[in-house]
C-alpha positions as CSV (number, residue, x, y, z in Angstrom):
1,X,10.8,7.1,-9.7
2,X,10.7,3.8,-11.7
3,X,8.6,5.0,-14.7
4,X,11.3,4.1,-17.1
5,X,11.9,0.7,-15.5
6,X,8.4,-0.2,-15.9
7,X,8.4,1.8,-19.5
8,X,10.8,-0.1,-20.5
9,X,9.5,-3.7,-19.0
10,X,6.1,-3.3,-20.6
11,X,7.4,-2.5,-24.0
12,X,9.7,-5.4,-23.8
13,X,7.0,-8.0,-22.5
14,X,4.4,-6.5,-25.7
15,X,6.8,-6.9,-28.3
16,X,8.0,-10.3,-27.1
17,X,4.2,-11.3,-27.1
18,X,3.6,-9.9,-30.3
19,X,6.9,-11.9,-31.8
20,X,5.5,-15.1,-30.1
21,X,1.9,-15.2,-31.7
22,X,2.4,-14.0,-34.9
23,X,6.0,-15.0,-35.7
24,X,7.2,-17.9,-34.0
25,X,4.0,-19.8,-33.4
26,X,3.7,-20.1,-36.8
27,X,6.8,-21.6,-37.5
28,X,5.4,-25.5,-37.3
29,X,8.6,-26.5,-35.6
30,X,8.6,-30.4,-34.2
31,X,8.0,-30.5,-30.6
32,X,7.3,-27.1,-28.5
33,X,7.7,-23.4,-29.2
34,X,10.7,-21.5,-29.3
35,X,9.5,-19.2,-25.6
36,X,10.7,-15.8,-26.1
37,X,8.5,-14.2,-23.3
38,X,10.2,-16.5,-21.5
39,X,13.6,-15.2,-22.3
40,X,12.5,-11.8,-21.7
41,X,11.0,-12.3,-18.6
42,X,14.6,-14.4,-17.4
43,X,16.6,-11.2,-18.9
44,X,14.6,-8.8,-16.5
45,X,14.8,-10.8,-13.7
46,X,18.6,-11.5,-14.0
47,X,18.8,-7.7,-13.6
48,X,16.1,-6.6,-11.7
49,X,16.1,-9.2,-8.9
50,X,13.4,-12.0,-7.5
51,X,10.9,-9.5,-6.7
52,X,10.5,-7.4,-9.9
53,X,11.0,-11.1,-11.5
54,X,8.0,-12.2,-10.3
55,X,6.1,-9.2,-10.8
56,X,7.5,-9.6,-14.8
57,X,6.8,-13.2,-14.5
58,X,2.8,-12.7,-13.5
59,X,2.0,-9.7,-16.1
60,X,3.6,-11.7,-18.6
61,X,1.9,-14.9,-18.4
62,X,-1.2,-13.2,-17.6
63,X,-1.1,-11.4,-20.9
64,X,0.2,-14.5,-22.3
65,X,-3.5,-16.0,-21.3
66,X,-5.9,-13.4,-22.6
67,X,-4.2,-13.4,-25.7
68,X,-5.3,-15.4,-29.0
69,X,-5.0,-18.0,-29.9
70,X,-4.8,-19.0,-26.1
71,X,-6.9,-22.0,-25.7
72,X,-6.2,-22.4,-21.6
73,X,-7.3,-21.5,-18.6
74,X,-6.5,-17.8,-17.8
75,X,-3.8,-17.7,-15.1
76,X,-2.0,-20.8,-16.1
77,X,1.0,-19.4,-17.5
78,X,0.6,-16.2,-15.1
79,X,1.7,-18.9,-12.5
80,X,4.1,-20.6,-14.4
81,X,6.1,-17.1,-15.0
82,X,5.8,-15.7,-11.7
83,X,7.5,-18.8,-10.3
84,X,9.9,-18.8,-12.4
85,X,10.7,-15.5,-12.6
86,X,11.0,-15.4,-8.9
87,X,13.6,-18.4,-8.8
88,X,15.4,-16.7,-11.7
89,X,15.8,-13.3,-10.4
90,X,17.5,-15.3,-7.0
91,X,20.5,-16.0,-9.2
92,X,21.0,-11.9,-9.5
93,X,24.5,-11.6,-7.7
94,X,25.0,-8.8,-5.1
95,X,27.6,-7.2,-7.2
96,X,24.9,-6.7,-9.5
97,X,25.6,-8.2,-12.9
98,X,26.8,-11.7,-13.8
99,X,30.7,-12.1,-14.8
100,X,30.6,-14.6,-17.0
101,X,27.8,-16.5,-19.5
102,X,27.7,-19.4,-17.4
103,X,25.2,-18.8,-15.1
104,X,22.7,-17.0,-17.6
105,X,22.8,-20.0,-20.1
106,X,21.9,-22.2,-17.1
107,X,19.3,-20.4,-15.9
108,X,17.6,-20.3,-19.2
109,X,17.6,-24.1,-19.8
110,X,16.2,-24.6,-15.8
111,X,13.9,-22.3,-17.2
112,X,13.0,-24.2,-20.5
113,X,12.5,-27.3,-18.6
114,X,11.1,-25.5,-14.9
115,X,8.3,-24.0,-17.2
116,X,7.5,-27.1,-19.6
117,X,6.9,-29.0,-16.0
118,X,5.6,-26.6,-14.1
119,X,2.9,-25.9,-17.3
120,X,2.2,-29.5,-17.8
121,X,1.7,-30.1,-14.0
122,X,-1.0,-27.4,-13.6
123,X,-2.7,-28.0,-16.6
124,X,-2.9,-32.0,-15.5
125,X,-4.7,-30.1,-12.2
126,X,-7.1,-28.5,-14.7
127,X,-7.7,-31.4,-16.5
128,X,-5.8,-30.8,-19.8
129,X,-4.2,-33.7,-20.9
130,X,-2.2,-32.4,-23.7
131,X,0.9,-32.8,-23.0
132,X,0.5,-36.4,-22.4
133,X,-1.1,-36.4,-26.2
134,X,2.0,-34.6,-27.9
135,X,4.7,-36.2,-25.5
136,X,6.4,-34.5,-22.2
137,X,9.8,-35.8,-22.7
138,X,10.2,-34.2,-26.6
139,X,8.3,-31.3,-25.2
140,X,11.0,-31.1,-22.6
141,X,13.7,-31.9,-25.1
142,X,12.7,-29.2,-28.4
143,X,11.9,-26.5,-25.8
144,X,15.4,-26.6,-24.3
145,X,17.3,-26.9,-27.6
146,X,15.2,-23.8,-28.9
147,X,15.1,-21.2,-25.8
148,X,18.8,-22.5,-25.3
149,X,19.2,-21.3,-29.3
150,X,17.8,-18.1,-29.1
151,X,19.4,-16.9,-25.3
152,X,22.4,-16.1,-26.6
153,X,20.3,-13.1,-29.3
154,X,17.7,-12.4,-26.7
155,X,18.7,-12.1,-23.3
156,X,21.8,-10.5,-23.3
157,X,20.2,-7.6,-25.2
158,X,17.3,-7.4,-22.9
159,X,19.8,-7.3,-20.0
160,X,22.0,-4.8,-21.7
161,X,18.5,-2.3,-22.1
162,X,17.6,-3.3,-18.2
163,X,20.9,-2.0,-17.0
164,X,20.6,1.4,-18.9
165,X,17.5,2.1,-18.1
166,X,18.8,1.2,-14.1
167,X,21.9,3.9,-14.8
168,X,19.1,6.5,-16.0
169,X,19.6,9.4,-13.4
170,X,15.6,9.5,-13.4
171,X,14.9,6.5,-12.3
172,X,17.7,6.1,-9.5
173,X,16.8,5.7,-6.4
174,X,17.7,8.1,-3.4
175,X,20.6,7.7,-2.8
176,X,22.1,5.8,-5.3
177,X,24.0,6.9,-8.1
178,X,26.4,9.8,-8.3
179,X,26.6,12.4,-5.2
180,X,24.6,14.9,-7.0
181,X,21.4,12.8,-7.8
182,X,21.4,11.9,-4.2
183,X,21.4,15.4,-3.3
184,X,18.5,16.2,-5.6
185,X,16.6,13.0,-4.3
186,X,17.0,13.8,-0.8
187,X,17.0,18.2,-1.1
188,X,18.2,20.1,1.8
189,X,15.8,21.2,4.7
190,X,18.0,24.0,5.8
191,X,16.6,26.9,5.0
192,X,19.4,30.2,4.0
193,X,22.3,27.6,3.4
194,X,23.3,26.2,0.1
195,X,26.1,23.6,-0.5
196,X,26.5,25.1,-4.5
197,X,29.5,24.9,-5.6
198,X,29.9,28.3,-7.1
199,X,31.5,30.0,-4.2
200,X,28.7,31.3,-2.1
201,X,26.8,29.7,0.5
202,X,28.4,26.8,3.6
203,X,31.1,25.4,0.8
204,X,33.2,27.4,-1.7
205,X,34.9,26.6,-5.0
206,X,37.3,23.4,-4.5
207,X,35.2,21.9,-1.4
208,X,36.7,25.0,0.7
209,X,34.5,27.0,3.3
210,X,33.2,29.8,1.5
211,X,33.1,33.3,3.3
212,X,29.7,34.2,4.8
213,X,28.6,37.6,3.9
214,X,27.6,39.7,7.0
215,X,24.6,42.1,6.2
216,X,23.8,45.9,7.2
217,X,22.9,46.4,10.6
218,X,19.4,48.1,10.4
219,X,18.0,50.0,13.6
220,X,16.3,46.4,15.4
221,X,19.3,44.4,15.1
222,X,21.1,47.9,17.1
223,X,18.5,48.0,19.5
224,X,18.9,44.1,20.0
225,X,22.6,44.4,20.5
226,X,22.3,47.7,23.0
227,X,19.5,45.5,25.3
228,X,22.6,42.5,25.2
229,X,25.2,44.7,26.1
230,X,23.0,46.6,29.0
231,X,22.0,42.7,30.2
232,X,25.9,42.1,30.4
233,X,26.8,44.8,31.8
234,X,24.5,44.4,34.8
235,X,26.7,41.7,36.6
236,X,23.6,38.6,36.3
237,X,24.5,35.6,35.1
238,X,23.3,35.0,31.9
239,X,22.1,31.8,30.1
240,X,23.9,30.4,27.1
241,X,21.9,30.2,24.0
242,X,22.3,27.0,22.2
243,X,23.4,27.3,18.8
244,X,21.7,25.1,16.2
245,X,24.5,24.4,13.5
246,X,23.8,22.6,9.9
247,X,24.2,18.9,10.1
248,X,26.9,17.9,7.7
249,X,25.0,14.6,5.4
């Protein structure tokens, strides 16, 4: 049900990785490094909600770890990311996307400062001391000026890709969507009736009741209907049958 989502999210979070080491690390800008598996991960979770944002967040980081140059403890960033991923995916409004620009541009430099902190913090736990060395406050400083410089290119197109791949009938949830992808998701557990809309079955063309076909009599359904008849006939009361109708969803 949500292989393209998670198609989609893992071909995002490899190219943004692959951007990161070999593009934009070696750029030798003053002060930190433009983040932009950060971005991505704040684009998902802007459309995907807290949850999936952390989920994002973790695989991210943790990829983010293992990969070289990395020369940190493994599951440093993996934290940093799923935290913030989690707080960023709590802005996601219930309507579902964000009206204006506002709230994304401010999410992303909470983000750029959250994860400068947040990194510096646990790697103080660990012993690494080098932010101190380089200088937290122009850490915090360059790596809000540069995620804040390349939001407006990155996360509005991974948001824009998040919500197609959320309109893609095959990854819909049940229930959601248009009537008939519901109807698919769900299926229809009575058996002989058929809600088609070409005319035969409980509805007709236009929504109208169709006409039910009555079949041939063969020689049990005659012998059925003589035995009713003769229990009639005999003057007994006779129980009701309970008919079992189909359940209109």
């Amino acid at each position: 049900m949500y292989v393209n989502r998670m198609l989609l999210t893992a071909a995002l979070v490899v190219v943004a990785l692959i951007v990161q080491v070999t593009v934009l690390a070696r750029l030798q800008l003053p002060g930190a490094v433009p983040d932009l598996l950060l971005l991505t991960v704040l684009g998902l979770a802007l459309v995907y909600g807290h949850t999936a944002g952390a989920l994002v967040g973790f695989v991210a980081g943790l990829l983010a770890d293992i990969a070289p140059p990395a020369d940190h403890a493994v599951g440093r960033y993996a934290l940093v990311l799923c935290l913030i991923g989690y707080a960023a995916g709590l802005t996601k409004p219930e309507a579902g996307q964000h009206r204006s620009a506002t709230v994304p541009m401010l999410v992303v430099a909470s983000a750029a400062i959250g994860s400068t902190l947040l990194y510096a913090g646990v790697g103080a736990l660990v012993g690494d001391t080098a932010a101190r060395q380089v200088g937290l406050t122009g850490l915090l400083a360059t790596a809000t000026i540069y995620d804040l410089l390349l939001a407006p290119f990155v996360v509005p197109l991974v948001m824009a890709l998040a919500r197609r791949g959320e309109k893609d009938p095959l990854g819909a949830e049940p229930g959601g969507g248009s009537a008939g992808g519901g109807m698919r998701a769900y299926g229809w557990l009575a058996s002989g009736a058929s809600l088609s809309p070409s005319g035969s079955g409980l509805l007709g063309k236009g929504g109208k009741p169709g006409k039910v076909k009555a079949g041939k009599r063969t020689s049990r359904n005659k012998t059925m209907t003589a035995r009713t008849r003769g229990n009639l006939s005999g003057g007994g009361r006779s129980k009701t049958a309970g008919l079992k109708g189909v359940k209109r969803l």
